[in-house]
Steps between C-alpha positions, in 0.01 A plus 500: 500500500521480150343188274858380457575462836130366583578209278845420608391440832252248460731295234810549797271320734407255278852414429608562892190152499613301246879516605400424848256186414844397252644402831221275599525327141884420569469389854438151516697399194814702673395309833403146349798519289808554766343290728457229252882583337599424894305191598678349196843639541581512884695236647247262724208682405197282426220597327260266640618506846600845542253819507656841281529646842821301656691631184591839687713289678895382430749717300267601230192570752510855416368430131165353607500780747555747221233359354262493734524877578524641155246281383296645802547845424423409143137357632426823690591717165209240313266591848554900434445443151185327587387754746537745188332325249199311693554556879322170588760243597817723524501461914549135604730475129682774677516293836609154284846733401588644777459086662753413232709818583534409924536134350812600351661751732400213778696174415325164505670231707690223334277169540481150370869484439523789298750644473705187480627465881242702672321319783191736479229434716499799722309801441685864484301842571607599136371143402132587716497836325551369148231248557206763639661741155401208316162389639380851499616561123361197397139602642544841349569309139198266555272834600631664179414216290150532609473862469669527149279235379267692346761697300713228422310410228479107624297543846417155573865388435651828672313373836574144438880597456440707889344149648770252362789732576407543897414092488878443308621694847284357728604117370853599493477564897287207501715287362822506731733560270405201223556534169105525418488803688787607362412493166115607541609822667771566233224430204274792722787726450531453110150513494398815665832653319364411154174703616696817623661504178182477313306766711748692462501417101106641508497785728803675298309444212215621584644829612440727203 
């Protein structure tokens, strides 16, 4: 092997990391941002009273669905790129995308009168299986947060973002359906997005 080729293929892995920890950066701002460009553009859609979830349902379900899933895959790209760069934390990251993948290809069922004529109340097997996707992911996220912390660059707040993001789901159930819970949960997901992104931010950058 010749020096040449010696030190191309340390710099091709290197770039191989970074490109793969660019799609943990983009993420939750392409997640956050069609969900939010939904709740505030579908017809009967209410923010407060209506979890991101019951918008792969109706005519235009299959954009949140869309989102869901490529966001997903997105997350597992960030979990490779984490295995690559640091290996701690890349596993239950890894687990939190493929929830948000089986989330998608798994519809929610319509609920609290969304969309506008749907009775809801019962629960589908798609609906069950979008629900455990969920749960599990979310426990993977929290896990990660914990893990990460110590090369987040912010360890106290990187474990305080895994606590308040698993209670934001766990007072969502909690709640029934009120707006409280609603609105807590949603504020976990912005939350724990914002702190993908900035891992993300800090491992790429700290790839040489």
């Amino acid at each position: 092997m010749t020096t040449t080729t010696a030190c191309a293929t340390p710099a091709l892995a290197e770039r191989v990391t970074k490109s793969l920890l660019g799609y943990g950066v983009i993420a939750g701002p392409l997640y956050v941002g069609v969900a939010l460009a939904q709740a505030y553009t579908r017809e009967g859609f209410e923010p407060t009273r209506h979890a991101w979830s019951l918008l792969q349902n109706g005519d235009l379900g299959w954009i949140q669905t869309t989102n869901l899933i490529v966001s997903g895959l997105m997350v597992i790209a960030a979990a490779v790129g984490v295995r690559r760069a640091v290996g701690r934390g890349a596993v239950p990251l890894g687990i939190y995308g493929v929830g948000m993948v089986v989330a998608g290809l798994f519809r929610a069922d319509p609920g609290q009168g969304f969309p506008p004529g749907s009775e809801g109340g019962t629960i589908s097997w798609h609906g069950l299986v979008h629900l455990a996707a969920g749960g599990v992911g979310f426990v993977g996220l929290a896990i990660a947060c914990f893990l990460l912390a110590g090369r987040s660059g912010f360890p106290l707040l990187s474990r305080a973002v895994g606590v308040l993001f698993v209670a934001s789901f766990l007072a969502m159930n909690a709640s029934g359906g009120a707006a409280w819970g609603i609105v807590t949960f949603t504020a976990g997901v912005l939350l724990v997005s914002a702190w993908l992104t900035a891992v993300s931010v800090r491992l790429y950058r700290s790839v040489a």
